[in-house]
N, C-alpha and C positions, 0 to 999 in steps of 0.2 A: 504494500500500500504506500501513495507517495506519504511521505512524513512530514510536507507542508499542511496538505489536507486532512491526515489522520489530527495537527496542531490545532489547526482550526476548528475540526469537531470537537475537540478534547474543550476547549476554550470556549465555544459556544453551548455544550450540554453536560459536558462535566461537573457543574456544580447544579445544575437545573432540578429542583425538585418535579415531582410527580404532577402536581399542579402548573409546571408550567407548559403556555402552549405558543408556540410562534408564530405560528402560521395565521390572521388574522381570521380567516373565513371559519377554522374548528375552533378559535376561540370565541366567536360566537356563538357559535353551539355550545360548548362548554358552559358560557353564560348564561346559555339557559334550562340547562342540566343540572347544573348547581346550583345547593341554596348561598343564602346572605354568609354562612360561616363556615361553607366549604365542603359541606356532606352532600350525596346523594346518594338516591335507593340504591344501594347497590344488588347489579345485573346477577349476582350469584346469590345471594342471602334475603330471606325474609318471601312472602307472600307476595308474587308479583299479582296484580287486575288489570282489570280489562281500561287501557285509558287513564291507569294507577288511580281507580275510586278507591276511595273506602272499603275496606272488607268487613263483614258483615255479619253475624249468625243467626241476629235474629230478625227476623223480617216485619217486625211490628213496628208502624207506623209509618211505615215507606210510601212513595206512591209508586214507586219504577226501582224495580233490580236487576241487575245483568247477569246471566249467568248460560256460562257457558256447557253445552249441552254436548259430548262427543258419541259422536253415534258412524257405525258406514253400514246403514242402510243404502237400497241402493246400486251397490257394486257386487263384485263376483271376483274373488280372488285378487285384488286390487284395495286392501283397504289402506287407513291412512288417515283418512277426514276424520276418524275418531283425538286424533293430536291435534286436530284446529284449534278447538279452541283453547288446550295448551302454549302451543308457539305465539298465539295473537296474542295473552299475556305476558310471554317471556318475551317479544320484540317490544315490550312498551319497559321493558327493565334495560335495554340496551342503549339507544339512542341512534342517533339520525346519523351515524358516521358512515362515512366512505371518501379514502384521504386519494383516492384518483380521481374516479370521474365525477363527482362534486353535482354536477347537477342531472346526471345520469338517475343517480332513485325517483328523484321528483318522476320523470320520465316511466319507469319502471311502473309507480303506482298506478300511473293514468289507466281509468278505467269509467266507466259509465257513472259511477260513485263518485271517483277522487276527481278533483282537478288541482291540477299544479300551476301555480303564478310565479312570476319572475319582476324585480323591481327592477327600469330598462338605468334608474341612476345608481344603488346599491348593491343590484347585485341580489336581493333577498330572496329566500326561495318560500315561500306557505302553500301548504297541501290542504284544499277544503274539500268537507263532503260536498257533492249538487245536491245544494236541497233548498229548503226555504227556512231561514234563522229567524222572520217574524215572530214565531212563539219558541223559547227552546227551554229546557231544564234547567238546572242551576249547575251543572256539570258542562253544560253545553253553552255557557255563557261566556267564556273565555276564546275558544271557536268560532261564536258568534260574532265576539268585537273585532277578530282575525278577518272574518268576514266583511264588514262593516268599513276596516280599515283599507282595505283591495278598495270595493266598490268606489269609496272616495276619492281613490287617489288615483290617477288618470297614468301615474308612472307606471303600476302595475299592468298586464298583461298575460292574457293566460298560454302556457305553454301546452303544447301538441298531446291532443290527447289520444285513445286509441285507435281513431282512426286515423288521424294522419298519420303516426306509427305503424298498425298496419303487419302487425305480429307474422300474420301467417305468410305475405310476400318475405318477411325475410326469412322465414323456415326454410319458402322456398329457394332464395336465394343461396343457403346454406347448402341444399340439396346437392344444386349443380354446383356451387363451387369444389364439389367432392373431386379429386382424379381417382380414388376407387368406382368403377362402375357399378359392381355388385352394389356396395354399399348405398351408391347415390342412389339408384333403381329400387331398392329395399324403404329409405326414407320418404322417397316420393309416392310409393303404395301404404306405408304409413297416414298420410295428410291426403290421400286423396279422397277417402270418406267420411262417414261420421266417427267424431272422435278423433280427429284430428290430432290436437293436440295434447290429448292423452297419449296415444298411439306413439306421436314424436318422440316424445320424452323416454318411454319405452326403449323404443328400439334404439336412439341416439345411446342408452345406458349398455346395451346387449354389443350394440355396435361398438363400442370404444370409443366415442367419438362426441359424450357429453363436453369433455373439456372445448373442443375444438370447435364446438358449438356456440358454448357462453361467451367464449373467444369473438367468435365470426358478430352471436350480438349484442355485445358490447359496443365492438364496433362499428356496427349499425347505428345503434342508438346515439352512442357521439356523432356520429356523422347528422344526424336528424339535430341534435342540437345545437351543433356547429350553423348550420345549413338556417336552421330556425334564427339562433343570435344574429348571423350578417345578415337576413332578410333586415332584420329587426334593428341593425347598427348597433348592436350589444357588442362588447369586447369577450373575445372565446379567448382563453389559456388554455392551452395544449400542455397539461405539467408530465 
């Protein structure tokens, strides 16, 4: 390793505690992960929820509880969906990180439910449900002024959501970028009926060739947001 640069590491993180972060974009996350005195839920310990409410035993005097129901009804040798609603509380103990493609999750989410905004002067990224925040709970009022603060502000902008994405163009695109024939011919009977993208996912794990997949859309995906920010004259870093 040169010994100039192993210098300069040693000198920029060698004293750095745990708390600290450089990078300005994950320290805004952090800032809002953390409380006023420097704790948070920690992602391994304690009862994670749904949206981290309140947990609960007894259900007197509530008007609304959440609760998560694992069942795989349904399927046939394929089960799985009985973990849903485990994982969907243990991604609310984790946090919003991903230290490459930064605005790639927002993208990721988009779905007939999520939408993803982008502020065109800061940079911000907020994920709302589509829905209507005129009446909402007391858990949904935080959300809602998220809401509230988008609509007002004209910087805001919504980013591309599944359909201009467009998932299964790039499955197929994945396809034929294969030089295995076997294998391409094998994926594209895959996606050619129902269940599609069951089926992909399947055979992509049989085939060897899951990694090279997340790979190809990833890819994809940046390129969609690249493509989206210079429409939009937003500045893209390529880190």
């Amino acid at each position: 390793m040169d010994e100039k640069k192993l210098k300069a590491l040693r000198e920029k993180y060698g004293q750095a505690g745990g708390d600290v972060v450089f990078d300005p974009k994950f320290k805004a996350v952090v800032d809002k992960l953390f409380k006023d005195d420097g704790s948070r839920s920690l992602p391994y310990g304690g009862l994670p929820t749904f949206m981290d409410l309140k947990h609960v035993e007894d259900f007197a005097g509530l008007d609304v509880a959440v609760i998560g129901v694992p069942m795989d009804l349904g399927v046939t040798n394929r089960p799985g969906a009985r973990f849903g609603p485990r994982a969907i509380r243990g991604i609310e103990r984790i946090g919003p990180y991903n230290h490459a493609l930064e605005i790639i999750p927002e993208l990721e989410m988009a779905g007939t439910e999520m939408l993803g905004y982008i502020n065109r002067k800061t940079g911000e990224l907020i994920t709302l449900r589509d829905g209507d925040f005129s009446s909402t709970f007391d858990f949904e009022e935080e959300e809602a002024e998220l809401a509230k603060a988008v609509e007002d502000d004209d910087n805001f902008i919504q980013l591309p959501d599944q359909f201009d994405i467009h998932e299964y163009a790039i499955m197929e695109r994945f396809c034929y970028s294969l030089e295995d024939e076997r294998i391409q011919n094998a994926l594209l009977r895959a996606i050619s009926g129902r269940g599609a993208f069951r089926s992909f996912k399947d055979r992509i794990a049989e085939e060897g060739v899951r990694d090279d997949w997340f790979a190809f859309r990833d890819g994809a995906l940046k390129k969609i947001a690249a493509d989206f920010l210079e429409f939009e004259n937003i500045p893209f870093v390529d880190e």
